[in-house]
Rosetta silent file (secondary structure, phi, psi, omega in degrees, C-alpha in Angstrom):
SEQUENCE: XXXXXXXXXXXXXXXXXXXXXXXXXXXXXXXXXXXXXXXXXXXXXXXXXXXXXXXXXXXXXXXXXXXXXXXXXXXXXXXXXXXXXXXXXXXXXXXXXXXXXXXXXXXXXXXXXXXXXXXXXXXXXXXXXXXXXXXXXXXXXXXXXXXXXXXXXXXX
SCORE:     score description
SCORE:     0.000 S_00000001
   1 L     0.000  -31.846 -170.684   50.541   -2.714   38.287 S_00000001
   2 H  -101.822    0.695  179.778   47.795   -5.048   37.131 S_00000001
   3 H   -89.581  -12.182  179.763   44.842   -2.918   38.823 S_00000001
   4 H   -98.990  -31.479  157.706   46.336   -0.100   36.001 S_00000001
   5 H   -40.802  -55.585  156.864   46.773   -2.455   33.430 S_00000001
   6 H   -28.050  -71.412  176.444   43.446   -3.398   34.334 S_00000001
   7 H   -32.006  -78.618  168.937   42.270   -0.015   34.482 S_00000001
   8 H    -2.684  -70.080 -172.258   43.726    0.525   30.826 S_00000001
   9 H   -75.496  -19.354 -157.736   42.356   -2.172   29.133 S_00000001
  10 H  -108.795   10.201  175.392   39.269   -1.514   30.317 S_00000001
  11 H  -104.698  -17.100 -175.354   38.909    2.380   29.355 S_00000001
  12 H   -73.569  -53.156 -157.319   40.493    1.108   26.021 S_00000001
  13 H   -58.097  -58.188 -173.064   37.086   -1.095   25.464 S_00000001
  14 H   -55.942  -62.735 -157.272   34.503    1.875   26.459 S_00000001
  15 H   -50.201  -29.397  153.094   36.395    3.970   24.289 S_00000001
  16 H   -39.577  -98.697 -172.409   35.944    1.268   21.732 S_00000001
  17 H   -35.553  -11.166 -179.404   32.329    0.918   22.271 S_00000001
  18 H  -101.330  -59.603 -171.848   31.855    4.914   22.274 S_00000001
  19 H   -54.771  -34.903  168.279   33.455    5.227   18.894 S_00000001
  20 L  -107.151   35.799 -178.168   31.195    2.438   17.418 S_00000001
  21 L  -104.753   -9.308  160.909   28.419    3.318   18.742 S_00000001
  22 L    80.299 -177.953  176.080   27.388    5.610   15.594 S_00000001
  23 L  -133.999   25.294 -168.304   24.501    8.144   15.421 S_00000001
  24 L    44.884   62.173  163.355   21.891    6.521   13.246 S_00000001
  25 L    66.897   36.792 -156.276   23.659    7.947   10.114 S_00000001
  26 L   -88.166  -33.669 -175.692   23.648   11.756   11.109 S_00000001
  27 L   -76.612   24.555 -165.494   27.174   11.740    9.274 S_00000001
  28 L  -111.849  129.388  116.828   25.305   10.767    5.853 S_00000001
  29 L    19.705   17.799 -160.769   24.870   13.017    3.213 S_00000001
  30 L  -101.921  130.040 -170.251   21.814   13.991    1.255 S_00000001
  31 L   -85.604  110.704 -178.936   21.009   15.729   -1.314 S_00000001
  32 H   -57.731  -46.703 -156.303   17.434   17.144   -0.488 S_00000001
  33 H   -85.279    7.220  176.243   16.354   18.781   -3.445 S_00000001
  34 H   -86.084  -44.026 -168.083   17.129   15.188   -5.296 S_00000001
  35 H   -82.764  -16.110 -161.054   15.215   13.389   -3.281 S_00000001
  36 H   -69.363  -72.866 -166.494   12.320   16.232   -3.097 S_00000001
  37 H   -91.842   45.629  168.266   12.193   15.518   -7.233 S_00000001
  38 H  -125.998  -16.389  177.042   12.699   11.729   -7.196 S_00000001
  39 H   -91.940   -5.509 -162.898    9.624   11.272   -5.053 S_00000001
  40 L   -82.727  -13.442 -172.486    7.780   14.270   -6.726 S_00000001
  41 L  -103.174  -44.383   35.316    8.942   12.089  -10.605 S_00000001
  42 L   122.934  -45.629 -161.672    9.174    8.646   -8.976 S_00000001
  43 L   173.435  156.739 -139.833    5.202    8.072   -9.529 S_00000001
  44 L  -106.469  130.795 -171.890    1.883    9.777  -10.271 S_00000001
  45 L  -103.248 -127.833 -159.409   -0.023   11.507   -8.199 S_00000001
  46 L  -138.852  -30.804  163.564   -3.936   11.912   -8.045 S_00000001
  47 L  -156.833  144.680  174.429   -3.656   15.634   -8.237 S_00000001
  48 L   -14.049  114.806 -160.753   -1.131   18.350   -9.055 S_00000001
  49 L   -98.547  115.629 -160.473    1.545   18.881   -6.766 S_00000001
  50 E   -99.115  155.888  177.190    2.390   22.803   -5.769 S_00000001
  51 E  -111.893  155.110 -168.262    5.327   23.346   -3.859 S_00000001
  52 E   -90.786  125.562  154.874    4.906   25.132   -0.516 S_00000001
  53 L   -15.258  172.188 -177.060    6.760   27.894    1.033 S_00000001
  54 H   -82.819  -57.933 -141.442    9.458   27.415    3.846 S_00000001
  55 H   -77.097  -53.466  172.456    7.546   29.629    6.337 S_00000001
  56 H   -40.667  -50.096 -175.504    4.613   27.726    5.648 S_00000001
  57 H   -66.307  -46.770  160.328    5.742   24.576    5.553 S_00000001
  58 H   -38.287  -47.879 -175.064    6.911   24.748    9.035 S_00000001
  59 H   -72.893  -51.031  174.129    3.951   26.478   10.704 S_00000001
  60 H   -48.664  -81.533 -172.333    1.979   22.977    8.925 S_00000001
  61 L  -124.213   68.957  150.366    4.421   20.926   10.950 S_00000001
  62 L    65.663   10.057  166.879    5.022   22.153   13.917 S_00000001
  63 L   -91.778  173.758 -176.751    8.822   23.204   13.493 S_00000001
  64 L  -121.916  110.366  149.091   10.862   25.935   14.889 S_00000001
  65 L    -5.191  -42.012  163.717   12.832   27.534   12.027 S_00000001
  66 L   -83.531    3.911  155.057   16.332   27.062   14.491 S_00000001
  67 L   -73.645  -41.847 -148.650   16.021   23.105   13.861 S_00000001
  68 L   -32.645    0.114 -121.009   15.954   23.956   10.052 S_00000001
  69 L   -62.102  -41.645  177.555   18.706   23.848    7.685 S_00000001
  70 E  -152.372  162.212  136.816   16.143   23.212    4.952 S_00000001
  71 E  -139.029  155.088  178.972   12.943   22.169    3.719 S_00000001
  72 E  -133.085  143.269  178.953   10.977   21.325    0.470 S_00000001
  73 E  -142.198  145.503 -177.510    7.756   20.430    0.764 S_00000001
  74 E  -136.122  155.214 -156.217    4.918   19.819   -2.287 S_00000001
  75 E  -165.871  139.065 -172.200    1.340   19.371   -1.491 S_00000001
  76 L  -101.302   45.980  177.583   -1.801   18.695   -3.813 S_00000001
  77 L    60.200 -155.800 -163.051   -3.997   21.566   -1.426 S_00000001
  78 L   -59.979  -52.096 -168.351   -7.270   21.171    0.463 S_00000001
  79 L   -62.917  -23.507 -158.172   -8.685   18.652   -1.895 S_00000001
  80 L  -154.074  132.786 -175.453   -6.108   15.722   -1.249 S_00000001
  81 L   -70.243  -32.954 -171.961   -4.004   14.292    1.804 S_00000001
  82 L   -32.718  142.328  163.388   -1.248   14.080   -0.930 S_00000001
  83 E  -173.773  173.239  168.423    2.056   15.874    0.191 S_00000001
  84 E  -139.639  121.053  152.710    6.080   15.378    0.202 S_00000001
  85 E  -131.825  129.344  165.420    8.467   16.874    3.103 S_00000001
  86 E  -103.204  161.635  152.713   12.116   16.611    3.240 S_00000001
  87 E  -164.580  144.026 -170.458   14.191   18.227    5.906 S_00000001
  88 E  -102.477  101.387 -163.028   17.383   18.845    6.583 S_00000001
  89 L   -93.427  143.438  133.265   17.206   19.249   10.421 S_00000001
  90 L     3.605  -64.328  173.588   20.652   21.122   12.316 S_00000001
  91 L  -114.149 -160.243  179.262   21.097   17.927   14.434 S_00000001
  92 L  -111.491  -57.505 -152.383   20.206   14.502   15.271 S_00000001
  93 H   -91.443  -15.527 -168.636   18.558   15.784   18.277 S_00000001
  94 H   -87.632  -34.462 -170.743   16.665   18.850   15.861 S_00000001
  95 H   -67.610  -42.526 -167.425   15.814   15.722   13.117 S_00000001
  96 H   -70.141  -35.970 -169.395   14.010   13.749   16.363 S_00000001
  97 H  -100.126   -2.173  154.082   11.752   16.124   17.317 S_00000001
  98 H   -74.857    1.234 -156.576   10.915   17.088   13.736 S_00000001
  99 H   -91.097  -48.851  177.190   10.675   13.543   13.027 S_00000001
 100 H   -59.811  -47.359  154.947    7.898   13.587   15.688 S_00000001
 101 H   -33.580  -51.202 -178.391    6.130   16.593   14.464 S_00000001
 102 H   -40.372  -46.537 -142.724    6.122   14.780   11.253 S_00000001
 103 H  -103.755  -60.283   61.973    4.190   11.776   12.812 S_00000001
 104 H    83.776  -96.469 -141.881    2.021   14.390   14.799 S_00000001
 105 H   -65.180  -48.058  167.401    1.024   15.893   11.317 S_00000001
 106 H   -28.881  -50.904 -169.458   -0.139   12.397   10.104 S_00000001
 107 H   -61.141  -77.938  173.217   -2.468   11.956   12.903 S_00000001
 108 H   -44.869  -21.516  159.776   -4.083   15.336   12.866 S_00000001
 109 H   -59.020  -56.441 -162.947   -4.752   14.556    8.878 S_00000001
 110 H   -55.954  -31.885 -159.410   -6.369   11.384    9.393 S_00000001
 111 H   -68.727  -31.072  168.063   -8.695   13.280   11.849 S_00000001
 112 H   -47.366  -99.700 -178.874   -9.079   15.928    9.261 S_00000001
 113 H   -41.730   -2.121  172.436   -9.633   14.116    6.539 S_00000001
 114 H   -57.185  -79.390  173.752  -11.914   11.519    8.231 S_00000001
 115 H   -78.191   -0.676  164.018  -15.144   13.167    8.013 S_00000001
 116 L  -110.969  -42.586 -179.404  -13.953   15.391    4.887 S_00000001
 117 L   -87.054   -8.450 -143.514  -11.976   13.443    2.262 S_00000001
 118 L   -34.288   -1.848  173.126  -12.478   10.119    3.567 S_00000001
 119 L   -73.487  -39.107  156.555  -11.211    8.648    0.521 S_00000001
 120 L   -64.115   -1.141 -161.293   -7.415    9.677    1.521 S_00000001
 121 L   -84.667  -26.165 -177.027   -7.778    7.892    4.749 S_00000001
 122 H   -76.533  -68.374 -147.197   -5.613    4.420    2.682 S_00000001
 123 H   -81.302   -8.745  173.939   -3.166    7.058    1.680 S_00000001
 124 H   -98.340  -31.959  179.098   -2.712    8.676    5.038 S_00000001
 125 H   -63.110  -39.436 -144.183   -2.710    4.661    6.839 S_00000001
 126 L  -122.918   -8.025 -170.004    0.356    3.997    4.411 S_00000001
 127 L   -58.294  147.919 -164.666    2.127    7.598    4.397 S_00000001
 128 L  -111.864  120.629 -142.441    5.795    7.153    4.674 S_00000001
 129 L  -132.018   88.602 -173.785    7.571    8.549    7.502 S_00000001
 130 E  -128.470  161.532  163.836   11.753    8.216    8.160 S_00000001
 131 E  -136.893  147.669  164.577   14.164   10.099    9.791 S_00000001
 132 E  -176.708  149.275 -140.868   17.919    9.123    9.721 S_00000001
 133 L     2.333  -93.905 -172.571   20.306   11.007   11.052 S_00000001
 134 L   -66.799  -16.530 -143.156   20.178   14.885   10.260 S_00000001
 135 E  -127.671  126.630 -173.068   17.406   14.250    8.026 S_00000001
 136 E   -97.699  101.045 -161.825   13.104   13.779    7.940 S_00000001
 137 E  -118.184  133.162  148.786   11.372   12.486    4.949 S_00000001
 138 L  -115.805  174.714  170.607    7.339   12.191    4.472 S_00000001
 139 L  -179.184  117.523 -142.010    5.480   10.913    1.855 S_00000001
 140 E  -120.053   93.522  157.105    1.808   11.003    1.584 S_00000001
 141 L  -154.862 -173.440 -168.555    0.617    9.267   -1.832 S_00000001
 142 L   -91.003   41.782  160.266   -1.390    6.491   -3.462 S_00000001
 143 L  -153.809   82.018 -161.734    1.720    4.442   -4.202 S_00000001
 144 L  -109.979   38.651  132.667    3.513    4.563   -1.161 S_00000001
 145 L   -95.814  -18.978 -176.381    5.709    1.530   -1.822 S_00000001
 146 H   -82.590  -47.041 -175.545    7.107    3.254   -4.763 S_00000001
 147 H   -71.870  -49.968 -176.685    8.084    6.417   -2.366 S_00000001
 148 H   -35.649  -89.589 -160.154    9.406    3.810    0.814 S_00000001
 149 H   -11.355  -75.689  148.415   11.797    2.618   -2.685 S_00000001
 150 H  -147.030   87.499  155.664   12.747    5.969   -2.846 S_00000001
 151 H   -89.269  -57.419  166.064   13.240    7.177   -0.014 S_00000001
 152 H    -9.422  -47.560 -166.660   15.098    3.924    1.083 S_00000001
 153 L   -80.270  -46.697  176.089   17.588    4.415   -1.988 S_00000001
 154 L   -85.594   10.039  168.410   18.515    7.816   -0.703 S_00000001
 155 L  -123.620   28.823  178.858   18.947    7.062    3.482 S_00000001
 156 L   -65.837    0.000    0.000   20.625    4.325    2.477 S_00000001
């Protein structure tokens, strides 16, 4: 009787600990296209920001269209490291590996932009890069404490 008691209590605690172990917020909520035009209004950029296709935006980083639910992405072109991506990945596990691409796409700028822009190289050092749960945020600009704000305010 006390090895099931035993038993008991002790399947009630993992079940505890599995219920509270969360999923680094995948069950949170965001409204993308808010967040798209609070970092694209938020703070000034250096040059005009165009917004980018879907199909495009993907093939830039490195996603597979079946992570996807959405993306919006804005970008000042060729001339400037500037850019904004949200995504709304499928999963937690689809959000990780865009979250990686994401990080990926950073790298291959600075090398880019080393020997051509080199002037974007501060703004690529400081670009702001979160995932939480379902969801992938960049932000590539010269006031990239003002985008961390919000982005911050909206993974909250």
């Amino acid at each position: 009787m006390k090895k099931l008691i035993s038993l008991m209590l002790l399947a009630l605690v993992c079940l505890t600990f599995v219920s509270c172990g969360g999923n680094n917020g995948a069950e949170i909520k965001i409204d993308t296209a808010a967040l798209t035009e609070g970092l694209l209004t938020g703070q000034e950029y250096t040059y005009k920001m165009e917004q980018i296709d879907e199909d495009i935006a993907l093939s830039l980083y490195s996603v597979e269209k079946a992570d996807v639910v959405s993306v919006h992405m804005y970008s000042a072109g060729g001339v400037s490291a500037e850019e904004i991506a949200v995504f709304e990945a499928v999963s937690s596990e689809a959000a990780d590996r865009i979250l990686k691409s994401a990080k990926l796409r950073i790298e291959t700028q600075i090398e880019s932009f080393t020997d051509y822009v080199p002037a974007e190289i501060p703004k690529l050092n400081n670009a702001v890069v979160k995932g939480k749960g379902n969801y992938v945020v960049v932000s590539v600009s010269p006031n990239y404490t003002k985008a961390a704000e919000v982005i911050n305010d909206f993974l909250k």
